[in-house]
matplotlib code that plots the C-alpha trace (Angstrom):
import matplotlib.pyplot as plt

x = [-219.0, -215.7, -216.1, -215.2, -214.0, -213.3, -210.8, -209.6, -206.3, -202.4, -200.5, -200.0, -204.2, -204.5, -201.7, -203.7, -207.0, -205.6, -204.2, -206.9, -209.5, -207.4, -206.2, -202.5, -198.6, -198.8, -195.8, -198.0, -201.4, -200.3, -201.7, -205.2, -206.2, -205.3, -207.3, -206.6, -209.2, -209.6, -210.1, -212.2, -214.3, -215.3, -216.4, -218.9, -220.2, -220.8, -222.6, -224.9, -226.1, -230.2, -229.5, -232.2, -230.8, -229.9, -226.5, -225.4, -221.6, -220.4, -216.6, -215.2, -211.9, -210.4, -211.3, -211.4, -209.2, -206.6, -207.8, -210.2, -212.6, -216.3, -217.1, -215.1, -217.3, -220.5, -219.6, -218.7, -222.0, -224.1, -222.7, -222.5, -226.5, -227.7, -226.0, -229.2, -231.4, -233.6, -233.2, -229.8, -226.6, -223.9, -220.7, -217.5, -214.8, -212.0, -208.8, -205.9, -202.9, -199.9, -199.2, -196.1, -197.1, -197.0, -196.1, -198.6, -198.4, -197.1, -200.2, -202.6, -204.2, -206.9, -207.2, -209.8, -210.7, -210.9, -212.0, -215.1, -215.4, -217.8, -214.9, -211.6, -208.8, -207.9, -204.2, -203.5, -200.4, -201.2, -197.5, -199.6, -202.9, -203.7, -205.5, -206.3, -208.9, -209.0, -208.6, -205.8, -203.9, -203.0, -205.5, -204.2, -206.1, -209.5, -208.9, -207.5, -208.1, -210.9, -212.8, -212.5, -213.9, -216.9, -217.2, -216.8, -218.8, -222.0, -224.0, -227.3, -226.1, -223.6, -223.1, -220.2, -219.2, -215.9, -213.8, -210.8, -207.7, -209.5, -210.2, -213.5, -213.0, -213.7, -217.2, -217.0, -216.1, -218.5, -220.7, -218.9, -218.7, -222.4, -224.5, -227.2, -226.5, -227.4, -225.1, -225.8, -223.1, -223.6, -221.7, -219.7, -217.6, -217.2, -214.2, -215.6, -216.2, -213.0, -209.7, -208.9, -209.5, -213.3, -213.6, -214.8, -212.8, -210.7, -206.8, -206.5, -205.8, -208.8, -209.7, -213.2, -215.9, -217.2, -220.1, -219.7, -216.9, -215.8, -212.3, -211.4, -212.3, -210.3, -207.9, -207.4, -206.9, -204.1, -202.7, -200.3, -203.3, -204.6, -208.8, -209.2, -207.9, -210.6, -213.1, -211.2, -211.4, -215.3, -216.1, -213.6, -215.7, -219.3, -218.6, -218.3, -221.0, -223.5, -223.1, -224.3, -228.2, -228.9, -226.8, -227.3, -226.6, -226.4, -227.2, -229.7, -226.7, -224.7, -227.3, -228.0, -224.1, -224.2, -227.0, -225.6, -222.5, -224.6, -225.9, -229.4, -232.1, -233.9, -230.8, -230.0, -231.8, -231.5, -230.7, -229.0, -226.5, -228.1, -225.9, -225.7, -225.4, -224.2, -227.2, -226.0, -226.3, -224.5, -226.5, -227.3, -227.1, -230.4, -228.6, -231.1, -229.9, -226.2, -224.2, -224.0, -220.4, -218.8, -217.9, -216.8, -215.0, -214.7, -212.7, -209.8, -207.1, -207.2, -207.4, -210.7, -212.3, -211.5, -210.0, -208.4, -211.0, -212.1, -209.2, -209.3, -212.9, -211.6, -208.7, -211.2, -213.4, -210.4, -209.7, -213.1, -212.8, -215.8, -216.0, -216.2, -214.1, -213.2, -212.2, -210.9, -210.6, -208.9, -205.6, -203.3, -202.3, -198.6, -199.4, -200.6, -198.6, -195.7, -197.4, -200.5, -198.9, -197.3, -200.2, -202.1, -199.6, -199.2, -202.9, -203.0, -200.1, -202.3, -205.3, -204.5, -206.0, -209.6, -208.6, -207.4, -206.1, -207.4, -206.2, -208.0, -210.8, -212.4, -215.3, -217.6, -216.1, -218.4, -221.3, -218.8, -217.1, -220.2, -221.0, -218.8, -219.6, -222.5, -222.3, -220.9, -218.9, -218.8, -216.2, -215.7, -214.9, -215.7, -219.5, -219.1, -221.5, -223.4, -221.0, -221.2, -220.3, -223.1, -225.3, -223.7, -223.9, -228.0, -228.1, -226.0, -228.5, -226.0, -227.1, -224.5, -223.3, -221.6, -220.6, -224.1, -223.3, -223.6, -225.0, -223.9, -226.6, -228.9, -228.3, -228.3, -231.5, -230.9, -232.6, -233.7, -231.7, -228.5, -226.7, -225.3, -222.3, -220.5, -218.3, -214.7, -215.5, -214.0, -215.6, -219.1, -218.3, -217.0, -220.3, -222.2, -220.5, -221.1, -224.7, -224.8, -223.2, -224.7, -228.2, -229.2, -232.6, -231.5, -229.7, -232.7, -234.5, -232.5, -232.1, -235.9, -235.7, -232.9, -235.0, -234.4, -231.2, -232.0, -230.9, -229.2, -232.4, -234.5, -231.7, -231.4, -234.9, -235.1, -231.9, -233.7, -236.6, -234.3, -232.1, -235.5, -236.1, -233.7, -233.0, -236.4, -236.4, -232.8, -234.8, -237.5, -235.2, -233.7, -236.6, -237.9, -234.7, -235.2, -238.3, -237.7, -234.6, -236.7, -239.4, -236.8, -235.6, -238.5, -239.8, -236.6]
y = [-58.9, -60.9, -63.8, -67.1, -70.1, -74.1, -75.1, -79.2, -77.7, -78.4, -76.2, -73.1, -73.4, -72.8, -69.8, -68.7, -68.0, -67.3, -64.6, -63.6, -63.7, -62.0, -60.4, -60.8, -62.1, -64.7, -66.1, -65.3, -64.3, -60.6, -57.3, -58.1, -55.6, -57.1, -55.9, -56.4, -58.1, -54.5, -53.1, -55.7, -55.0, -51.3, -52.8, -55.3, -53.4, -50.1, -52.3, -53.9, -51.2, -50.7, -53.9, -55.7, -58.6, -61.6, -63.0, -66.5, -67.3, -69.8, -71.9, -73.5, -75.4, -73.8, -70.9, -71.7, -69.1, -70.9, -74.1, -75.0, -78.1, -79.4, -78.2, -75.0, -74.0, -75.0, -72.8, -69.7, -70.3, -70.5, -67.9, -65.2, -66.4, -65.5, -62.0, -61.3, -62.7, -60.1, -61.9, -62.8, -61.7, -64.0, -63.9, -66.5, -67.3, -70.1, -71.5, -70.1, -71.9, -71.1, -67.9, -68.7, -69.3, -65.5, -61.8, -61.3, -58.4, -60.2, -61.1, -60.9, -64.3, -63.3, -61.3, -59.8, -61.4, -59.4, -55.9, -58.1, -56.8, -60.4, -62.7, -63.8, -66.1, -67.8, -68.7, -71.7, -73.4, -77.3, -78.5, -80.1, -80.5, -84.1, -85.6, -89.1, -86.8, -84.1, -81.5, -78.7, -79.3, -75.7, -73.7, -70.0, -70.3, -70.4, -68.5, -65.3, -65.5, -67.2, -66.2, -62.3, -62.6, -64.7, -61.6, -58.9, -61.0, -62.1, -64.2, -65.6, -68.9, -70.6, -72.9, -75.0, -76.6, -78.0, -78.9, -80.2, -78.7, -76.2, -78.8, -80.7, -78.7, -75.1, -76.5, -76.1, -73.0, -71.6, -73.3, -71.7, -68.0, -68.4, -70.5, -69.7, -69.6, -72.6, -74.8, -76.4, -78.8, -79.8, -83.6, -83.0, -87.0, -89.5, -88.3, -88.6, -92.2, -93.6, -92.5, -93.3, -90.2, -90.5, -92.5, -95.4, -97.8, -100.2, -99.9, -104.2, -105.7, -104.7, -101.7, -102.8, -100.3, -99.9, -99.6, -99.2, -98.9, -101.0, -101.0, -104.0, -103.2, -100.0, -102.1, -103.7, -101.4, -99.6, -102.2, -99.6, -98.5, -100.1, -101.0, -99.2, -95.7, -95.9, -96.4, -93.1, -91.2, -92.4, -91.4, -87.6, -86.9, -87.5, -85.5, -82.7, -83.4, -83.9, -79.9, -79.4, -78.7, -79.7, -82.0, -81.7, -84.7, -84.1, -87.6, -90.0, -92.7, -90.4, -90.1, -93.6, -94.0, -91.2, -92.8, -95.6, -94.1, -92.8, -89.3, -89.1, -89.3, -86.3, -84.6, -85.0, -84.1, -84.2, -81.5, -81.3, -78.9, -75.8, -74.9, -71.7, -73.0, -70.5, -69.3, -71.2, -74.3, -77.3, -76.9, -80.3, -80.5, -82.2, -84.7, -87.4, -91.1, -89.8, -92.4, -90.8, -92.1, -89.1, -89.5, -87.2, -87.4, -84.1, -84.2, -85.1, -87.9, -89.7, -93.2, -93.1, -91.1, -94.7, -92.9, -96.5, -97.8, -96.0, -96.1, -99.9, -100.2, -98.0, -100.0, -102.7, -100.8, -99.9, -104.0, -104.4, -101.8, -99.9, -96.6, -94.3, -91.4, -90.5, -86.6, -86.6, -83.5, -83.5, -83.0, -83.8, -87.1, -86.0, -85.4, -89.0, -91.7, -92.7, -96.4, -95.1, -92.3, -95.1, -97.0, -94.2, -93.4, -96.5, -96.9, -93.5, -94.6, -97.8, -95.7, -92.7, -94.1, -93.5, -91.2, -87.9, -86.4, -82.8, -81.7, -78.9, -76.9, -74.0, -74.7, -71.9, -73.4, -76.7, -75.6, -75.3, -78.5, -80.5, -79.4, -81.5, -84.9, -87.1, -88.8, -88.1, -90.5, -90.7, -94.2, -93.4, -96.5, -94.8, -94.2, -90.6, -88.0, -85.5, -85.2, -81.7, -82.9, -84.9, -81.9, -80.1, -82.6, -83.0, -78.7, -79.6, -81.9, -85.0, -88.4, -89.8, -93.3, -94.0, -96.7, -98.3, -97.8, -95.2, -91.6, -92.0, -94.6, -92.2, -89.2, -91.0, -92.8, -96.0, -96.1, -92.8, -90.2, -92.2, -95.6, -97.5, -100.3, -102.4, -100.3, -101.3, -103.5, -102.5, -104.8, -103.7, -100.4, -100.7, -103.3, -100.3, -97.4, -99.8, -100.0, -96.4, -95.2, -97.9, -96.8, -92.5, -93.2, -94.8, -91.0, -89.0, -91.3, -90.6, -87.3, -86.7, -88.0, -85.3, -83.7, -80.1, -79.4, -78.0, -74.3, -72.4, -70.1, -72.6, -74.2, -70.6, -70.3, -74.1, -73.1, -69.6, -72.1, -74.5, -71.4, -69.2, -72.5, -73.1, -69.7, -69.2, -73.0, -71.7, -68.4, -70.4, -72.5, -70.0, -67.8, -71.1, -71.8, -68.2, -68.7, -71.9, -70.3, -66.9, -69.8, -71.5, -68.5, -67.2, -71.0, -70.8]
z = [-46.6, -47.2, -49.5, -48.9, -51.2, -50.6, -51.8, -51.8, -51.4, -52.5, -49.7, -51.9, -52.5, -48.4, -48.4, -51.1, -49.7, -46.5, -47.9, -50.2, -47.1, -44.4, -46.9, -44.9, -46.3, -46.9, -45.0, -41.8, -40.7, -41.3, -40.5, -39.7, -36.6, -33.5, -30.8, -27.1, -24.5, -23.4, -26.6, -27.2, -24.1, -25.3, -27.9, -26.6, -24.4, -26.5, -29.2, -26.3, -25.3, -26.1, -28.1, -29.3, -30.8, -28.8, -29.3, -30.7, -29.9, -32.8, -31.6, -34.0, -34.2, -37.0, -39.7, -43.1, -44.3, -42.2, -42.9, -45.1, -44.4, -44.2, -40.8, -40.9, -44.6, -42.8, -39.7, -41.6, -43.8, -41.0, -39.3, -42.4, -43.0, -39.3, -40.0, -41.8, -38.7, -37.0, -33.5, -33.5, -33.5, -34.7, -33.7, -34.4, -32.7, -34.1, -33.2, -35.5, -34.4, -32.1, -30.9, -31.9, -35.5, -36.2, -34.6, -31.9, -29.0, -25.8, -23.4, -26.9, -28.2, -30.2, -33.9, -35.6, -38.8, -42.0, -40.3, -39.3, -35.5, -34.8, -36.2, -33.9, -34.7, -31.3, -31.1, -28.7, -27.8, -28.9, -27.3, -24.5, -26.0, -24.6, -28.0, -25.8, -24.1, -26.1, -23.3, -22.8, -19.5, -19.7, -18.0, -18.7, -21.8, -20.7, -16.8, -19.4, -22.9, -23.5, -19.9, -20.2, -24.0, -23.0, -19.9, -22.4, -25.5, -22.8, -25.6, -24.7, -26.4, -27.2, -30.0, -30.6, -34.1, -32.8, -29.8, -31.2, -30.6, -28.2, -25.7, -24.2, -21.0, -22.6, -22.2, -18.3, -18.3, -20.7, -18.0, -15.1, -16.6, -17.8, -16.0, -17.7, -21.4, -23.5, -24.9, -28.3, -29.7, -33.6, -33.7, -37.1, -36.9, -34.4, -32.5, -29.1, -29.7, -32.0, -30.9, -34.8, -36.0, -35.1, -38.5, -36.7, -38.6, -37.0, -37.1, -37.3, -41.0, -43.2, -41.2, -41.2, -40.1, -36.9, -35.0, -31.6, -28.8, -25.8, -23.9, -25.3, -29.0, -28.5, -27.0, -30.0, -32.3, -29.7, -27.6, -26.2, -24.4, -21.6, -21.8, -18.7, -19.5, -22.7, -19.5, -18.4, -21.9, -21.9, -18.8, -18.8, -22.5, -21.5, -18.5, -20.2, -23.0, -20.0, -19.6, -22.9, -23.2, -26.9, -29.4, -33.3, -35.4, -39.4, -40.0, -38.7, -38.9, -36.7, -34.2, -33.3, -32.8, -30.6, -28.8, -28.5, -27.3, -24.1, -25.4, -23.9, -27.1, -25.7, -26.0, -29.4, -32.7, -36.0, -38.3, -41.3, -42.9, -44.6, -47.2, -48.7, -52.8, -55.7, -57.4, -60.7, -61.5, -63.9, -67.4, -69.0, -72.8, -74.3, -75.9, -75.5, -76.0, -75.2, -73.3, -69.5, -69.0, -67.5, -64.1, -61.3, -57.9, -56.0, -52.3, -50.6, -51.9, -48.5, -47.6, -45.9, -49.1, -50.9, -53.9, -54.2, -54.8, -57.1, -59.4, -58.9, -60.6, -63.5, -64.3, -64.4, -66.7, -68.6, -69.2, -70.2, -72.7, -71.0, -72.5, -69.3, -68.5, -64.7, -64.0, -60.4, -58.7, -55.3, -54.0, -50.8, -52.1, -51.0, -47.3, -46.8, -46.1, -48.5, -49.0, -49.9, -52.2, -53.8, -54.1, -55.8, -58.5, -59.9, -60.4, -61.4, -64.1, -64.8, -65.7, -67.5, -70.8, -68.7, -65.7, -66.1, -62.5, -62.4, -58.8, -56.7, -56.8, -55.8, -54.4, -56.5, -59.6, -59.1, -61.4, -64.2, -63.3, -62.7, -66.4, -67.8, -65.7, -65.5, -62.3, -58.9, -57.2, -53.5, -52.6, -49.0, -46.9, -43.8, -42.5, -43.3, -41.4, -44.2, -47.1, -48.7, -51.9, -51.9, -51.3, -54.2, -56.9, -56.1, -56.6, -59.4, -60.7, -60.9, -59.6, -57.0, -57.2, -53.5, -51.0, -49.3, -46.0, -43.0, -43.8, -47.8, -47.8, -45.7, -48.0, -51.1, -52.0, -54.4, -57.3, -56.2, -57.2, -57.1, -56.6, -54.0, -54.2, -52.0, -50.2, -50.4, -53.5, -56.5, -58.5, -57.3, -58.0, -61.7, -61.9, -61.0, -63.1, -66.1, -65.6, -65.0, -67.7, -70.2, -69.6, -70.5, -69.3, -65.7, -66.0, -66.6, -64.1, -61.1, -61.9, -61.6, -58.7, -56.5, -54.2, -53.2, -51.3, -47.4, -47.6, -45.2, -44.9, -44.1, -41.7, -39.8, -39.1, -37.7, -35.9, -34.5, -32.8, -31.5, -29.8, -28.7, -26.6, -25.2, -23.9, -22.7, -20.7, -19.2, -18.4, -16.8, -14.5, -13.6, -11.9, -10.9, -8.9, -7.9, -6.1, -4.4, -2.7, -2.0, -0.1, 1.4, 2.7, 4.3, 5.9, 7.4]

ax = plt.figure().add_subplot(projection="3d")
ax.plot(x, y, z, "-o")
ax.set_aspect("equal")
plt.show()
């Protein structure tokens, strides 16, 4: 089975594992096997025949070895973990870019991944991919492509990780083409609600945090858009969510949002990520009454992961002669915007007597790289959903210190096995680090406390219940619907 890494990736990092896991050049996607629809057809329906497995369809809007990122890791490791199922039958299906973007057979839009016959690339055109509503105006895509592999691929569910950049709308005609196959939707941000990049964080001076959407809030943050076409965009996106049987919220914080939003409560549950964690872990050195001053941030140098922040509170700790050390690992800091580049290197420059810039990671190097920290620092300024680095450092056995609100706060429990500070407060923050780092027995403390992390095994079975339900209800309807026309029928 191919293996796949994270990487918090520079641009070479992506061509990298792109071409390590497709194993193609790496100026392109490469010479992966492509295989026709009717190629593709055989397939399917040679290998369903006598088959005892039922099938589970996973779409996702990207592949990790394309792009890497927190949904597209989580897809592939659920996916690769319900391989080993004895009811199901996983397959995966993600969007790989233009068809344009490498050498594809005219009339041919999907690729086989890594000689894995259940994993296709999906190339779409984005040039009029409508991101306001987050639907594909062009049709050929679903009534061709994507239609005659859902007739040749007949799962018994379907269950989608991501729209974006495929479109809203391919959830209609999943519904048209199969009537009767359930559709489960895991929520992975806030996109449907916050035209902002589903961050939920206002565009105005301060970008405070948000907490719910109207017209005239959205208004506000894009007064190039009239309040009444967000009344549109609303109205267009839970449309096609109301075709979906079962929603799946990582987060408790992201439920209620979604709730509030409009998503039925019966139609939504929790569930958190199962993550499928390297089997080593971080060693700590007994080195009792040893000042815990190593700090750690692992992710992506954005402006909502509030990197700024942090580097603030360690130039104040460097004033204050605190002895702490911060190792920041994370990288992209060149594709943001130039003011916040700036902004970054001269704090960068104003701490490098306490900050040493690492840059990426892979992600099955953590272990070794949590070995030499003693606290994980999650700053983000936005609510965040279920953070995987989160998740990592508690396997790791490293406390998390982290912003108090949204699902950081949720996943994180102060006092607990971490600490919380005031999110966007640099002062709180390095008031917090100097506590932490002050005090080896708050250490030990808080690491007693991490709980075990929810494992993808455990996640798969959960996820096995929640599809054997759902198909048997849609089963049920359906014979239901059955007989009343059968009576109907007859009386008349």
């Amino acid at each position: 089975m191919p293996k796949y890494e994270q990487y918090v990736t520079e641009r070479d990092l992506e061509l990298k594992e792109a071409h390590e896991r497709v194993r193609l050049p790496s100026h392109r996607l490469g010479h992966a096997l492509t295989w026709p629809l009717r190629r593709m057809k055989k397939l399917f329906v040679s290998s369903s025949n006598g088959r005892a497995k039922k099938r589970v369809l996973y779409i996702c809007h990207n592949h990790p070895s394309v792009k890497p990122g927190g949904a597209e890791i989580y897809a592939l490791e659920l996916y690769e973990a319900v391989r080993q199922s004895d009811e199901f039958e996983p397959w995966l299906l993600a969007r790989g870019g233009s068809p344009d973007s490498i050498q594809m057979p005219p009339g041919t839009c999907l690729r086989m991944i890594a000689d894995d016959p259940n994993q296709y690339l999906f190339f779409t055109d984005l040039s009029g991919f409508d991101f306001f509503y987050g639907t594909s105006p062009e049709q050929s895509i679903y009534t061709k492509c994507l239609r005659e592999f859902l007739s040749a691929c007949q799962p018994d569910i379907v269950h989608i990780q991501h729209t974006h950049l495929i479109g809203y709308n391919v959830l209609r005609h999943i519904k048209d083409l199969l009537p009767t196959t359930p559709i489960v939707y895991t929520l992975h941000e806030y996109l449907p609600i916050c035209l902002h990049c589903g961050q939920m964080t206002r565009t105005t001076l301060g970008n405070e945090n948000c907490l719910e959407a109207s017209p005239r809030r959205c208004n506000e943050c894009f007064p190039q858009i009239p309040p009444q076409q967000f009344v549109l965009r609303k109205q267009s996106t839970q449309a096609h969510f109301s075709l979906v049987d079962l929603f799946l919220a990582p987060s408790q914080f992201l439920l209620e949002r979604y709730v509030d939003w409009g998503i039925p409560r019966e139609k939504i549950r929790f569930e958190d990520y199962g993550r499928r964690l390297s089997p080593g872990r971080a060693r700590t050195a007994r080195e009792n009454g040893r000042q815990r001053n190593r700090i750690g941030y692992f992710g992506q140098v954005t402006p909502f992961k509030g990197v700024d922040v942090l580097l603030k509170a360690m130039k104040i700790l460097g004033e204050e002669g605190c002895d702490v050390h911060l190792w920041l690992h994370g990288a992209n800091l060149e594709f943001q915007e130039q003011e916040f580049q700036n902004e970054l290197r001269e704090l960068l420059a104003a701490t490098k007597q306490n900050v040493t810039m690492v840059g990426a990671y892979v992600n099955s190097n953590l272990p070794k790289l949590m070995e030499e920290i003693d606290w994980v620092v999650v700053p983000s300024i936005w609510w965040e959903n279920s953070p995987l680095v989160i998740q990592e450092a508690f396997h790791n056995g490293r406390p998390v210190i982290c912003s108090n609100i949204g699902a950081m706060a949720e996943k994180v429990r102060d006092g607990i096995d971490g600490l919380h500070f005031g999110v966007r407060d640099p002062l709180s923050l390095a008031q917090v680090i100097r506590c932490a780092s002050e005090s080896p027995k708050l250490w030990q403390t808080l690491r007693r406390g991490i709980s075990d992390v929810y494992r993808i095994k455990d996640h798969v079975t959960t996820l096995t219940d929640i599809y054997r339900t759902l198909i048997a209800k849609k089963l049920s309807d359906a014979l239901i619907l059955e007989k009343t026309s059968v009576d109907l029928g007859q009386a008349g």
